[in-house]
C-alpha positions as CSV (number, residue, x, y, z in Angstrom):
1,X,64.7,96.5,-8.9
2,X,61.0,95.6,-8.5
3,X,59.7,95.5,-5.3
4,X,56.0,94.8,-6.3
5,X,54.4,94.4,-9.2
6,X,51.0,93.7,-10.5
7,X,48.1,94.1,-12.6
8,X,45.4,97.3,-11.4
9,X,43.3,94.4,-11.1
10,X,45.5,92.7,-8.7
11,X,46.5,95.9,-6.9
12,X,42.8,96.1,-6.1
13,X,42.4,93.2,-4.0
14,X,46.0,93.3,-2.1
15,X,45.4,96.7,-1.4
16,X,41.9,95.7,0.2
17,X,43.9,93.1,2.0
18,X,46.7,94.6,3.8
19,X,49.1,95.5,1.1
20,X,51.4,96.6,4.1
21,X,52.5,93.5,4.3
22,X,53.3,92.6,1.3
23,X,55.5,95.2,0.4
24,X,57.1,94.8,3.8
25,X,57.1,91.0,2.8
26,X,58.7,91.9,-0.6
27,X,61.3,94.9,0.5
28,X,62.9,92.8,3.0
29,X,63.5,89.6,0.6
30,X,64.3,91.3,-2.5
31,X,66.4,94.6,-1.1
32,X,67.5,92.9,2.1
33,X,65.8,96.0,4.4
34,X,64.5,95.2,7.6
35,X,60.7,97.3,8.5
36,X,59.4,97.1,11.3
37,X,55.4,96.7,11.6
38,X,54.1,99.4,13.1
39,X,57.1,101.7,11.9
40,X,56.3,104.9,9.9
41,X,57.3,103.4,6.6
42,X,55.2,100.8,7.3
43,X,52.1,102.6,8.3
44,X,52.9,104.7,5.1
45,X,52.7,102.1,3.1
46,X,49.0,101.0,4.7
47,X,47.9,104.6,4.6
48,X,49.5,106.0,1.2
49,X,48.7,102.9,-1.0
50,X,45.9,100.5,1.1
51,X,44.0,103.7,1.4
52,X,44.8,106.7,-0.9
53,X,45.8,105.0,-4.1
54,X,43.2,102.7,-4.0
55,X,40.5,104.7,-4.2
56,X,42.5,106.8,-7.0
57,X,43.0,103.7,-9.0
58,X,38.9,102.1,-8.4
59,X,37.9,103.8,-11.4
60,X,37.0,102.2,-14.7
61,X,38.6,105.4,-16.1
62,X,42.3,103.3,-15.4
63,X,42.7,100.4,-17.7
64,X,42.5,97.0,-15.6
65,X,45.5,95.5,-17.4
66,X,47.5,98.5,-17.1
67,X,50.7,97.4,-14.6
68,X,51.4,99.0,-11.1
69,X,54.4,99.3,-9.6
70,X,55.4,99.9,-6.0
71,X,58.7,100.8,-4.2
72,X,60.6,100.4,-7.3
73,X,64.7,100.7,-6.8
74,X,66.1,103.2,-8.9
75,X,69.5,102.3,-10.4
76,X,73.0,103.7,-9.1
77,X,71.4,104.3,-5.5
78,X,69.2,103.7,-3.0
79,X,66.3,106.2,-3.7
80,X,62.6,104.4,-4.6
81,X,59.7,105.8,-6.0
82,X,56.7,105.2,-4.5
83,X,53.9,104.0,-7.1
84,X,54.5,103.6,-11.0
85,X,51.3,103.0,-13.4
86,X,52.3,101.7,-17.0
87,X,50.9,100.9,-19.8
88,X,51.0,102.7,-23.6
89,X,49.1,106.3,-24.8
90,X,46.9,107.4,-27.6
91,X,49.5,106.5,-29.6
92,X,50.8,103.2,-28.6
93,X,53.9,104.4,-27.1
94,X,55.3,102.8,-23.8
95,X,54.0,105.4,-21.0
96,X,54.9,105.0,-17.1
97,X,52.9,107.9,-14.8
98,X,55.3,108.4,-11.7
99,X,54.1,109.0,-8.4
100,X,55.7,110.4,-4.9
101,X,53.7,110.1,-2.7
102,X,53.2,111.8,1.5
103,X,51.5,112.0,4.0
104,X,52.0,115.5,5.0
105,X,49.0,118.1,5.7
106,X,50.9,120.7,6.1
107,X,54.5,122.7,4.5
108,X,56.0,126.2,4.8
109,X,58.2,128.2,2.1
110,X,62.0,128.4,1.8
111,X,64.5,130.3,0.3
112,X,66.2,127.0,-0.5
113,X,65.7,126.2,-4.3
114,X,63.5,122.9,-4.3
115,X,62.9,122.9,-0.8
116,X,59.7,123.0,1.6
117,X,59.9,123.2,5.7
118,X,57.8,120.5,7.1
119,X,57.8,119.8,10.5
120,X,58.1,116.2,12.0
121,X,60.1,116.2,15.7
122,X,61.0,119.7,14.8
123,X,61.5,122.0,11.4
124,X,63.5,120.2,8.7
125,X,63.7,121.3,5.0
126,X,62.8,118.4,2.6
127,X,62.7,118.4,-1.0
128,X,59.2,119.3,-2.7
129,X,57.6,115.8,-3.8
130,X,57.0,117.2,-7.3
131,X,61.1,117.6,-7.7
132,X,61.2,114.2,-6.6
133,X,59.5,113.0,-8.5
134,X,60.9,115.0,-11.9
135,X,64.7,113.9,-10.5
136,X,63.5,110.0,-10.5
137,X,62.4,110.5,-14.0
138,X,64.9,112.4,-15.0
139,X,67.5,109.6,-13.6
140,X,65.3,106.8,-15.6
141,X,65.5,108.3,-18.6
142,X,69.2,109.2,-18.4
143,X,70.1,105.8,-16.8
144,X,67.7,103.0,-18.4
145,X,68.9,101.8,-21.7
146,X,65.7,100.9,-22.7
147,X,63.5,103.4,-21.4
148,X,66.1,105.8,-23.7
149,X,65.7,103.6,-26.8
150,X,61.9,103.3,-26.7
151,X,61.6,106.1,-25.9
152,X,59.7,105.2,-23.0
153,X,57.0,108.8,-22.2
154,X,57.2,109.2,-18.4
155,X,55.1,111.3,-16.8
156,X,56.0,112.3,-12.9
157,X,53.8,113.7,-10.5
158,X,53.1,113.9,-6.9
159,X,50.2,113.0,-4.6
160,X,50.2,114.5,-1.1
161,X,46.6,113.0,0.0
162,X,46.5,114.6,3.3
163,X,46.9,118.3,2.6
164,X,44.0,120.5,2.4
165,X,45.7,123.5,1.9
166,X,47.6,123.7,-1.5
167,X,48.7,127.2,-1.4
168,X,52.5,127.1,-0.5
169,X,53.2,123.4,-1.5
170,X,51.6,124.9,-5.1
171,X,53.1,128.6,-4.7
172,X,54.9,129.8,-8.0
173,X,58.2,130.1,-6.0
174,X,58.2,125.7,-7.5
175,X,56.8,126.8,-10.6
176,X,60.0,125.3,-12.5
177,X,59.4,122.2,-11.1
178,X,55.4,122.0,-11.0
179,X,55.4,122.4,-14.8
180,X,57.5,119.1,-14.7
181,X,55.7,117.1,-12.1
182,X,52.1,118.5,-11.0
183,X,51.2,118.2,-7.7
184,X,47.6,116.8,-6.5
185,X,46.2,116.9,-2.5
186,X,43.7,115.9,-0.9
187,X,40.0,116.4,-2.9
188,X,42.3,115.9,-6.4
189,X,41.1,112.3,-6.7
190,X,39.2,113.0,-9.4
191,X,41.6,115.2,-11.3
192,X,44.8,112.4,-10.4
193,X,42.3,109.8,-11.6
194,X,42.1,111.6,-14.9
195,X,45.9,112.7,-15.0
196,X,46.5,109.3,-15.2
197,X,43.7,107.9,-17.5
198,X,45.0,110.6,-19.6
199,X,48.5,109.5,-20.2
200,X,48.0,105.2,-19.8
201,X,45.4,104.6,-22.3
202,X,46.1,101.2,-23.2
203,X,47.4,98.6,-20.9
204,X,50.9,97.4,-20.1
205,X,51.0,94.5,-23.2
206,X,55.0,94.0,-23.5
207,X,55.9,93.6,-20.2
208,X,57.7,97.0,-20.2
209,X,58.4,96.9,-16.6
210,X,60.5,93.7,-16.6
211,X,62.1,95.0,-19.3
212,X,63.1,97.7,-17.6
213,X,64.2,96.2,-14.9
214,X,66.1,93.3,-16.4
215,X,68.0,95.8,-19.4
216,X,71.1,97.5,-19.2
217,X,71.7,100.6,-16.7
218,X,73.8,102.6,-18.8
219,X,74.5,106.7,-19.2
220,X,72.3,107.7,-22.0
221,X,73.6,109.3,-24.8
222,X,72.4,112.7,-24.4
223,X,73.4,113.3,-21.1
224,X,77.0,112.3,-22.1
225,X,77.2,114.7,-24.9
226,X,75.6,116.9,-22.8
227,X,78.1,116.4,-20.0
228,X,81.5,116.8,-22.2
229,X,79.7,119.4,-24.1
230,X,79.8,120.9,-20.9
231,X,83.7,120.1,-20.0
232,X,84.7,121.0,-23.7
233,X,86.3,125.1,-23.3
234,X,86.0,125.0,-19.9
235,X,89.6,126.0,-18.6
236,X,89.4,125.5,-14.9
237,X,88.6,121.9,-15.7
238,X,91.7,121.3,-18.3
239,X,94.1,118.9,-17.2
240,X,98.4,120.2,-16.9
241,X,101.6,118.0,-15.9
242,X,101.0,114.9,-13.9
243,X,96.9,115.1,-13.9
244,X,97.4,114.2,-17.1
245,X,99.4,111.2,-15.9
246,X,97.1,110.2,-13.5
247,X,93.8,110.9,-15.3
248,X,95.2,108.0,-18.2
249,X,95.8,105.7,-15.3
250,X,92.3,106.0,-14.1
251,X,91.0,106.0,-17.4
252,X,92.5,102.6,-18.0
253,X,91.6,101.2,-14.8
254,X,88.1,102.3,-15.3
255,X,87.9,100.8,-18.8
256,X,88.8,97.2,-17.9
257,X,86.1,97.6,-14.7
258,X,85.7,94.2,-14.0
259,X,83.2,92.0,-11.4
260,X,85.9,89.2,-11.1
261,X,88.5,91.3,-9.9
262,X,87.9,94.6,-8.2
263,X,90.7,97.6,-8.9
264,X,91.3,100.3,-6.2
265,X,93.4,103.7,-7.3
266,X,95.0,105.6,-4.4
267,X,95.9,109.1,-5.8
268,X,97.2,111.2,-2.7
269,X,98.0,115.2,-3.5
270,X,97.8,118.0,-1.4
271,X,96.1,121.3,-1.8
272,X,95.8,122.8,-5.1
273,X,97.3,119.8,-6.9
274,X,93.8,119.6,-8.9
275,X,92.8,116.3,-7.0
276,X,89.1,117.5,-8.5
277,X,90.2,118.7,-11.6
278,X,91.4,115.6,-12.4
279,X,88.2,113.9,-10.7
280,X,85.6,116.0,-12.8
281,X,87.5,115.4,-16.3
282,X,87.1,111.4,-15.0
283,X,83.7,111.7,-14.4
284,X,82.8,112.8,-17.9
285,X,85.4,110.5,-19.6
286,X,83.6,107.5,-18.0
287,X,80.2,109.1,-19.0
288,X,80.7,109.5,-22.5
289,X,82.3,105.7,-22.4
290,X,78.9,104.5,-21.6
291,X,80.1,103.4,-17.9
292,X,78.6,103.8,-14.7
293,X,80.3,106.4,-12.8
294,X,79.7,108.7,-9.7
295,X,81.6,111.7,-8.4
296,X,81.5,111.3,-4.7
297,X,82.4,113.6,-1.8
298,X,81.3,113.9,1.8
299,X,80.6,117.4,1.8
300,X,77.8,118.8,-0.4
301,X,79.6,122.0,-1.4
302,X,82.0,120.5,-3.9
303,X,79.3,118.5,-5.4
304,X,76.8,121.6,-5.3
305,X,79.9,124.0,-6.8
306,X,81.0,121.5,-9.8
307,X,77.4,120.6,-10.8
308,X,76.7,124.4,-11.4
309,X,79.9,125.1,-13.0
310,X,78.7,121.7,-15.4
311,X,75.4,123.0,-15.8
312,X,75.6,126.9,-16.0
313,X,72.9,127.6,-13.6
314,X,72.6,127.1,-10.3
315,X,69.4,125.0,-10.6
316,X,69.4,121.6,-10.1
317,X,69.7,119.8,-13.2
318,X,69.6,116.4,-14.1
319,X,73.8,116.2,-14.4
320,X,73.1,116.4,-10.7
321,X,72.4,112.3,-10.4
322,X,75.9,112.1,-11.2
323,X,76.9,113.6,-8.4
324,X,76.8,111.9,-4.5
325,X,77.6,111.6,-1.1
326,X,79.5,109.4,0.7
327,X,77.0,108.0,2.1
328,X,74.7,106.9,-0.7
329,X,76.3,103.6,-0.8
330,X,74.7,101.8,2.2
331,X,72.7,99.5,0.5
332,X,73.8,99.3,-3.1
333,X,74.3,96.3,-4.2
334,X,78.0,94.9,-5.2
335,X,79.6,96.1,-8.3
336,X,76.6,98.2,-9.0
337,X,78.3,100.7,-10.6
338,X,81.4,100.5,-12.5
339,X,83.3,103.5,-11.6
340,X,83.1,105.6,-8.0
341,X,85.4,108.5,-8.0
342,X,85.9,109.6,-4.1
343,X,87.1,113.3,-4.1
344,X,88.3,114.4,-0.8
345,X,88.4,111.0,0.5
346,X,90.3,112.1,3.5
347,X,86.8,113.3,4.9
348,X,85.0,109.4,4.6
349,X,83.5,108.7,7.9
350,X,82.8,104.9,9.2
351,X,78.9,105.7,9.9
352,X,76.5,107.2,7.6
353,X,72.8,109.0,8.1
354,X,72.2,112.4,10.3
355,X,72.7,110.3,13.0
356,X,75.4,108.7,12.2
357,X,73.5,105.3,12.7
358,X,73.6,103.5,9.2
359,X,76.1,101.3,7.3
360,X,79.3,99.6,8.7
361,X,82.2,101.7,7.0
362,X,82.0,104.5,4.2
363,X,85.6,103.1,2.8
364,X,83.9,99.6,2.8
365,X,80.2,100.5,0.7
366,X,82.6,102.6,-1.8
367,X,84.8,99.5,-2.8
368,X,82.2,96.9,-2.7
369,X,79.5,98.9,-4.9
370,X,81.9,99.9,-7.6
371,X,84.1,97.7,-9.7
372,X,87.0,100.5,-9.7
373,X,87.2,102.9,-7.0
374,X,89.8,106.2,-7.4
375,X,90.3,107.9,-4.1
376,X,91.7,111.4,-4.5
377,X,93.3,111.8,-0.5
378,X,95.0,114.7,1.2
379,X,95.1,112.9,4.8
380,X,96.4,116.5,6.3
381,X,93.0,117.4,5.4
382,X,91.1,115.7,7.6
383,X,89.5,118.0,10.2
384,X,87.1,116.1,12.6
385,X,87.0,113.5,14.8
386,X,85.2,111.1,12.3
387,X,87.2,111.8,9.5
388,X,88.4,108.4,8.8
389,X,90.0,108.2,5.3
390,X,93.5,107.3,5.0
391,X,95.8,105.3,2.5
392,X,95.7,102.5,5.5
393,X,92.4,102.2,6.1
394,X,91.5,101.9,2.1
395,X,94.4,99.6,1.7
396,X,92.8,97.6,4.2
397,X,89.3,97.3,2.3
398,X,90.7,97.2,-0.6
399,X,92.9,93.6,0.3
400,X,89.7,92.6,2.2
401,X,87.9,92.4,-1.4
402,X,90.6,91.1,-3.0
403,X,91.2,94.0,-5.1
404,X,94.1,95.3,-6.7
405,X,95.9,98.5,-5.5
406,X,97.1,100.9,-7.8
407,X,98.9,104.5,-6.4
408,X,99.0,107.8,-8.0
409,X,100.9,111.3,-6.8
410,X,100.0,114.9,-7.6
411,X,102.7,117.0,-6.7
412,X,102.6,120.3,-9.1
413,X,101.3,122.9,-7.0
414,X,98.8,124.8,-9.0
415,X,97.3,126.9,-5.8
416,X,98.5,129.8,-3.5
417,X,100.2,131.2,-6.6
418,X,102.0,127.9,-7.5
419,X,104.0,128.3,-4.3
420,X,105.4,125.4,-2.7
421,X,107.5,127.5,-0.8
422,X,103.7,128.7,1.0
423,X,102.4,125.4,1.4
424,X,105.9,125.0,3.1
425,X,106.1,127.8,5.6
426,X,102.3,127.8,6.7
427,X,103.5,123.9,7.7
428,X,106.0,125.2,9.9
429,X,104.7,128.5,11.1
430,X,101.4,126.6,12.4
431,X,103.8,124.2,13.7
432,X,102.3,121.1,12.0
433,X,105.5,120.0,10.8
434,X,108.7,121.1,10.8
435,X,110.1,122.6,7.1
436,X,113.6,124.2,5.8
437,X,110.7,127.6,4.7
438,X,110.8,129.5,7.7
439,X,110.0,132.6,6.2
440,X,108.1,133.9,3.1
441,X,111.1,135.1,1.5
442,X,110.9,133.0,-1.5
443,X,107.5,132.8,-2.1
444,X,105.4,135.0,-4.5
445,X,102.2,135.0,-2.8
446,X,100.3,138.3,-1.4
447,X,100.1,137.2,2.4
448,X,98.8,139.5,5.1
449,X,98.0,140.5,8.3
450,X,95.4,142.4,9.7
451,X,94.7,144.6,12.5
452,X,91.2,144.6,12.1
453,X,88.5,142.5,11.5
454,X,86.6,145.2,9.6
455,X,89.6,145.9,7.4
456,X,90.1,142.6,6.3
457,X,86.3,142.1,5.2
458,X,86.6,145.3,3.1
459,X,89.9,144.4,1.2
460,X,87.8,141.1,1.0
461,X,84.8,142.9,-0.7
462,X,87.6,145.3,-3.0
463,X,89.4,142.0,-4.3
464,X,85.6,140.4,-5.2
465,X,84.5,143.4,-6.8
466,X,87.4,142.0,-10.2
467,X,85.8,138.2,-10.3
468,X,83.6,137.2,-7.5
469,X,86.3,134.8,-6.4
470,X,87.1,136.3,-2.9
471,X,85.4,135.5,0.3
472,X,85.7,135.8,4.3
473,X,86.1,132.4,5.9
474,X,86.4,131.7,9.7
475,X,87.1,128.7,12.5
476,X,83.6,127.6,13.4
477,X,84.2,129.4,16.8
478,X,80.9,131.1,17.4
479,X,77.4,129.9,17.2
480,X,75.2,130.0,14.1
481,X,72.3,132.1,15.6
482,X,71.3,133.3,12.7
483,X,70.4,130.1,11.0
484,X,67.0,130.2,12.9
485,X,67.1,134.1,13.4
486,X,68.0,135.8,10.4
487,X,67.5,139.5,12.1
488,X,70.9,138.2,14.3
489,X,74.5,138.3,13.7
490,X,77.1,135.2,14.3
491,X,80.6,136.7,14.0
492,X,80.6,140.1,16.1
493,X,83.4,142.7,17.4
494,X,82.2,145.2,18.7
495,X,85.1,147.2,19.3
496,X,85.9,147.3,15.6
497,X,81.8,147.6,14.3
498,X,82.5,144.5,12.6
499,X,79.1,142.1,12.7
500,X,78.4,139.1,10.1
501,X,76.5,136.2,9.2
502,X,77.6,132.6,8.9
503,X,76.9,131.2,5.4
504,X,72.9,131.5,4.4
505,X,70.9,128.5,4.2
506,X,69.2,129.5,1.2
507,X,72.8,129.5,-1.1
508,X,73.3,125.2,0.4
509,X,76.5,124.5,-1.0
510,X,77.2,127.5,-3.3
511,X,78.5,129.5,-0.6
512,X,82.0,129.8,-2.7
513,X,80.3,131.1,-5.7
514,X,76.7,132.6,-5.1
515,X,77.8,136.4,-6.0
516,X,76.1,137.7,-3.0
517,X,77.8,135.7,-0.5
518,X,80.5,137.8,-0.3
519,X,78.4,139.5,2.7
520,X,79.0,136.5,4.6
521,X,81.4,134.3,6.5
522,X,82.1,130.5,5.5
523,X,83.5,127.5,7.0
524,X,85.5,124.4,6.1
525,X,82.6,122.6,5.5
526,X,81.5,125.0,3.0
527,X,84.8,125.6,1.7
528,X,86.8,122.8,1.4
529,X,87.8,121.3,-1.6
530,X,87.4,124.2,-3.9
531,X,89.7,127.2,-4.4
532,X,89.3,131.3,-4.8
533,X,91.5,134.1,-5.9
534,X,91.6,135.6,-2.1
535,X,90.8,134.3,0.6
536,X,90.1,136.0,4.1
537,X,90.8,134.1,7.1
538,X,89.3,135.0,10.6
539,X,91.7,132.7,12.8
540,X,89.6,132.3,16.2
541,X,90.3,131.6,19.9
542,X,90.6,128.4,19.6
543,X,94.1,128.3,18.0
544,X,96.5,130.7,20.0
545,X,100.6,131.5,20.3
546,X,102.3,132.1,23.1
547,X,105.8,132.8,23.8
548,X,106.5,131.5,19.6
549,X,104.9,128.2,20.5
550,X,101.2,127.4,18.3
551,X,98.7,126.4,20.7
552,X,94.6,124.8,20.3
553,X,91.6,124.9,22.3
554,X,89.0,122.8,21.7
555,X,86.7,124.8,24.3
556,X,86.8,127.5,22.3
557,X,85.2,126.1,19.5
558,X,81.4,126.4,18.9
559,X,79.1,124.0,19.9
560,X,77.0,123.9,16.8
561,X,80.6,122.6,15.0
562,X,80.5,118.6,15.5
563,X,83.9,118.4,14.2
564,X,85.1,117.6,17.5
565,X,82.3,115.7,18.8
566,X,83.3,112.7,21.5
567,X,86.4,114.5,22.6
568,X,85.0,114.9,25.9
569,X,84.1,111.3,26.6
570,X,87.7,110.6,25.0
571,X,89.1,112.6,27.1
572,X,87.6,110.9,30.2
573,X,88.1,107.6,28.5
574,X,91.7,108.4,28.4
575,X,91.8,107.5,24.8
576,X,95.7,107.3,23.4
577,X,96.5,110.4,21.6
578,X,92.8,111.9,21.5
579,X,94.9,115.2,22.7
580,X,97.6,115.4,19.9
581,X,94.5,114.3,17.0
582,X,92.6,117.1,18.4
583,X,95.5,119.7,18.1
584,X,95.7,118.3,14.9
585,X,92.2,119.2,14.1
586,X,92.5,122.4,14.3
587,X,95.6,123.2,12.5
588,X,94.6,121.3,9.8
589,X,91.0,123.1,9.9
590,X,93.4,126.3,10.0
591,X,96.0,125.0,7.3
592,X,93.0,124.1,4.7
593,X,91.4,127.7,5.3
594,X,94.3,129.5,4.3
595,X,95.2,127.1,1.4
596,X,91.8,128.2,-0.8
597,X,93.3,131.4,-2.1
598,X,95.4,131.0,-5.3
599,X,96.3,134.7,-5.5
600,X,96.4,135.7,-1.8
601,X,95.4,135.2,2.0
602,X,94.6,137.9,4.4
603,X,94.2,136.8,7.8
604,X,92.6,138.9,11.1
605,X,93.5,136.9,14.6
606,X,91.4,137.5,17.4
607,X,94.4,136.7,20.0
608,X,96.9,140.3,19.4
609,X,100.0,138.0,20.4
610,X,98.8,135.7,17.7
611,X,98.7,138.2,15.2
612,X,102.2,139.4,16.0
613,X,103.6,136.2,15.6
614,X,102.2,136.0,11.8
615,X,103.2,139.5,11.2
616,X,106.4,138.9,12.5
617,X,106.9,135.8,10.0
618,X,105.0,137.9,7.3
619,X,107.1,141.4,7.8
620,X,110.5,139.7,7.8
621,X,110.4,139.2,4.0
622,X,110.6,143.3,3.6
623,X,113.0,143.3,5.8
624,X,115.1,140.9,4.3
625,X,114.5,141.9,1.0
626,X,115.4,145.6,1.7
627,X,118.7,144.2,3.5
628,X,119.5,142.4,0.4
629,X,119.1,146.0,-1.7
C-alpha cells in the first residue's frame, strides 16, 4: 500500500515544508497506525527525508517527473521501505531504486550472518540496512504480479546519512549482501545522487507505482518452481499414513480460500506425528498454486531449520519471506493472505513485540489475516506461562469470525523409534498422566541413564560423529553468561570436569543442525519442534523425585528463562491453579526434551535420587527380559 506518493518535483517542496507531517498525516489514515509527534519514527521521518533525501534528490541529475515513494507497505506483512524513486532506464524498462534508510553513526561486527550491533538503550543486533533492503526487493519481485511480468529492474540500496565511519557497516564480512544492495554514508551524496541518476533515466510515465500497488499479490513463478524444486527428493519432507489424509484436507480447504466465509483447520498430533512435515509439503503445494501462503511458528528455530533444509545453505535466501512469526500479523489487513499455516500452534501467545506490548491476541491476527488458517497443535507442548494456544481458544476465534471449523488427527508415531509404547511410559514415569506402560519393556528405543554429565556429552559427540544429528540439550536452569562473555561457561560440574556453553548467538536458530554445535548445550526454545537421531538430556534441579513421587521447582530455574514469568505475582495473587500449570511447565518442558531423539535418549540428572528412579524404570526391562529367558 502507498503511504505517499509524488512527483521529485513535489517531494521538493513537502520536504521543505514539514514532510513529517504528512507522512504522519498519511500512515495513520491509510495503515491505521497511530505516531506520535515528537516520537522517534517521527523525527526520523523529518530528519531522514526533510533533511537527507532532500538534498540527495535537489539535483538536476534526477529526472523531475521521475515518482517518489515513501513508507510503502510491502505485501504479506507489515515491513515498509523507507523511500522508492521510479521511473524507466536507458532502455525504457520500468526501474524502482530502493532505499533503507538510518540514522545511525555508528555499528560494530557480529558473528550473526546479516547482522550489525548497534547500540540504542543498550547493545542489540539489527539486520544490516543493505540486507534490508535486498529482502524487500527480493519479496517485490517474488510477490508482485506485475513487477514479475514487466519485469520491473529494481535496484536496492541503503543510505545511512549519519555515519562517518564506513569501515565495519562496509567490512567484507556483508560482502554477499553489499554486492546486492550498496551501502552509501554520510559525504556519499554525490555518489547516491549518481547511483540513482544512473539507474532512473527517464521519468515514471505509466503510472508504474499505482500499478503496483493496485495488481495482484501473487507467488511468482520462479520461486514456486524453485520451492517444490526444492521439496521434490527430499525424504524427510515425504508425506506417510494419515499426513497424507490430512495434507488433502488442507489442500482442499486452502483451494476454495474464500473472503465471504473464513475456514479454520484444527489438526492436533503429538510428537513425531510430522505435524511439520505435513506443514512444509502445504506450504509449497499452496506456493506452486499461485496462493498466498505463510509457514508460521513462534519460535525462530523451526523456521530458521526448514528454510535451510529448502534452500541448501544456511544463508538467508529469499524462500525466507515465506517463512514467519507469530507475531507478524498485528496489523495486516483482513484476508490478506489466503493461506496461514500455524506449526506449533500450542506456543501462540496473546501479546506480540519484545515487550510483549502489541496486538490483542496472536490466535485472533492469524484467523482474521488469512482466509484459511491450519493449526498444527500439541497442547502438552506448551511450556510457558504465555503459551496460549489450545483447540478452545481457536475454536473460540474461529466462531467469533464466523468461520468454519474443520478437525484433523495425526496419530502414527513416526519419532522415538516409532514407539508409542515411549511416548507412553515417559507420560507416566514424569507423572504427567497416568498410562497402562509402566515400564520400557515393550518399547524398542535405546534409553539411558547416566552417571555422569561428562559421559553423556561424549556418547553425545560418538553418536554425532555418523550424521550430525545428535546434540546435548538442558532445562534452562542456569544462566546464559556466556552470551555477553564468550571466555565463560554456562553449564558447569565441577566434580565431573564437565563445563559448556548454552547455544551460540552466532548459529540463531540453527542450533539443531549447524555441525559445530555439537560443543554446545540447547534449550526448548532452540529445539522444539524439530527432531534428531539422539538426543542428550541434562534434566536440572528444577524437576526432582522423592520417595517415587515427580516433583518441580520453579526456583530453580534460571532467571534469564521467561518461561515462567508472572508466577510470582500469581502466586501472591492467589491465581487458581497457577501451582498445578506451573508443575505442568516443567514436565512438559521435560517431556518435549526427551521426545526429539528418533533413535535414542540419554539422560544425566543432577538430583542422584532422581537418577535412580529413571534407572530403576530403565534397568527393569533387562531384568525382565532375562527372567523371561
Amino acid at each position: 500500500m502507498i503511504v505517499y506518493k509524488a512527483s521529485k518535483r513535489q517531494f521538493l517542496f513537502d520536504a521543505a515544508n514539514g514532510i513529517e507531517d504528512i507522512v504522519k498525516d498519511q500512515v495513520e489514515q491509510r495503515l491505521n497506525i497511530r505516531i506520535q509527534s515528537g516520537s522517534s519514527e517521527y523525527n526520523s521521518w523529518k530528519n531522514s527525508l526533510g533533511n537527507a533525501m532532500y538534498h540527495v534528490m535537489n539535483t538536476k541529475s534526477i529526472r523531475n517527473d521521475a515518482t517518489v515513494a515513501i513508507e510503502y507497505r510491502l505485501p504479506l506483512g507489515k515491513m515498509r521501505i523507507d523511500f522508492m524513486v521510479c521511473g524507466s532506464d536507458e532502455n525504457q524498462k520500468e526501474s524502482i531504486v530502493i532505499l533503507e534508510l538510518k540514522q545511525w553513526e555508528h555499528v560494530s561486527l557480529t558473528d550473526s550472518d546479516a547482522m550489525v550491533g548497534v547500540t540504542f538503550y543498550g547493545r542489540t543486533e539489527e539486520l544490516h540496512p543493505s540486507y534490508k533492503a535486498w529482502s524487500y526487493a527480493s519479496l517485490l519481485r517474488n510477490f508482485n504480479e506485475d513487477i514479475f511480468l514487466n519485469d520491473t529492474r529494481l535496484y536496492p540500496c541503503s543510505y545511512l546519512h549519519n555515519m562517518i565511519d564506513r569501515s565495519v557497516v562496509a567490512d567484507d564480512f556483508y560482502s554477499d549482501y553489499l554486492e546486492k544492495a550498496p551501502v552509501f554514508c554520510k559525504g556519499d551524496k554525490d555518489k547516491l545522487q549518481d547511483y540513482i541518476a544512473g539507474k532512473i533515466e527517464f521519468g515514471d510515465s505509466s503510472d508504474m507505482l499505482r500499478r503496483i500497488d493496485t495488481g495482484n499479490v501473487r507467488p511468482s513463478k520462479e520461486l514456486a518452481d524453485s520451492l517444490s524444486n526444492m521439496m521434490r527428493g527430499n525424504s524427510e519432507f515425504i508425506l506417510i499414513d494419515n499426513q497424507k489424509i490430512v495434507f488433502e484436507k488442507a489442500l482442499s480447504l486452502g483451494r476454495r480460500a474464500s473472503t465471504t466465509k473464513k475456514s479454520v483447520f484444527i489438526v492436533q498430533g503429538g510428537p513425531g506425528t510430522g505435524k511439520s512435515v505435513v506443514a512444509i509439503n502445504l506450504l509449497a503445494s499452496f506456493v506452486k498454486l499461485g496462493l498466498n501462503a505463510n509457514y508460521v511458528t513462534k519460535n525462530a528455530a523451526p523456521r530458521a531449520v526448514f528454510e535451510a533444509k529448502l534452500t541448501g545453505s544456511m544463508k538467508k535466501n529469499i524462500v525466507g519471506n515465506l517463512f514467519q512469526g507469530s507475531g507478524a500479523y498485528v496489523s495486516t489487513f483482513a484476508d490478506e493472505l489466503d493461506v496461514l499455516i500455524v506449526d506449533e500452534a500450542h506456543r501462540l501467545n496473546a501479546k506480540s513485540g519484545i515487550y510483549k506490548n502489541l496486538g490483542e491476541n496472536q490466535v485472533k491476527e492469524l484467523i482474521q489475516a488469512s482466509k484459511t488458517t491450519i493449526f498444527f497443535l500439541d497442547e502438552e507442548q506448551q511450556v510457558t506461562l504465555q503459551d496460549i494456544g489450545s483447540k478452545s481458544e481457536i475454536e473460540k476465534w474461529a466462531l467469533e469470525f464466523g468461520a468454519d471449523i474443520y478437525y484433523g488427527a495425526l496419530d502414527s508415531q513416526f519419532r522415538c523409534n516409532g514407539s508409542d509404547g515411549y511416548l507412553s511410559w515417559l507420560d507416566n514415569t514424569l507423572q504427567i498422566k497416568e498410562t497402562a506402560n509402566v515400564t520400557l519393556e515393550e518399547a524398542n528405543y535405546d534409553f539411558r541413564v547416566f552417571e555422569s554429565p561428562e559421559e553423556l556429552r561424549k556418547t553425545i559427540v560418538q553418536r554425532n560423529d555418523h550424521s550430525n544429528r545428535s546434540r546435548l540439550l538442558a532445562g534452562y536452569c542456569w544462566d546464559w553468561v556466556s552470551k555477553t562473555d564468550k571466555s565463560q561457561n554456562d553449564i558447569q560440574f565441577e566434580d565431573y570436569g564437565f563445563s559448556m556453553k548454552w547455544n551460540l548467538t552466532e548459529d540463531g536458530g540453527l542450533f539443531m543442525i549447524a555441525p559445530h554445535s555439537v560443543d554446545q548445550v540447547g534449550c526448548i526454545h532452540t529445539s522444539q519442534g524439530l527432531e534428531l537421531d539422539y538426543v542428550g538430556v541434562i534434566i536440572g534441579p528444577d524437576l526432582y523425585v522423592r520417595d517415587g513421587v515427580v516433583y518441580t521447582d520453579p526456583s530453580k530455574r534460571s532467571k534469564m528463562d521467561k518461561s515462567l514469568s508472572g508466577y510470582k505475582k500469581a502466586l501472591r495473587e492467589k491465581q487458581p491453579h497457577i501451582v498445578e500449570k506451573v508443575d505442568n511447565i516443567i514436565k512438559n518442558t521435560y517431556r518435549t526434551l526427551m521426545t526429539r531423539g528418533m533413535r535414542g535418549c540419554y539422560i544425566y540428572c543432577t538430583d542422584q535420587e532422581t537418577r535412580e528412579y529413571f534407572k530403576n524404570w530403565g534397568t527393569c526391562i533387562h531384568s525382565l527380559k532375562n527372567t523371561k529367558k
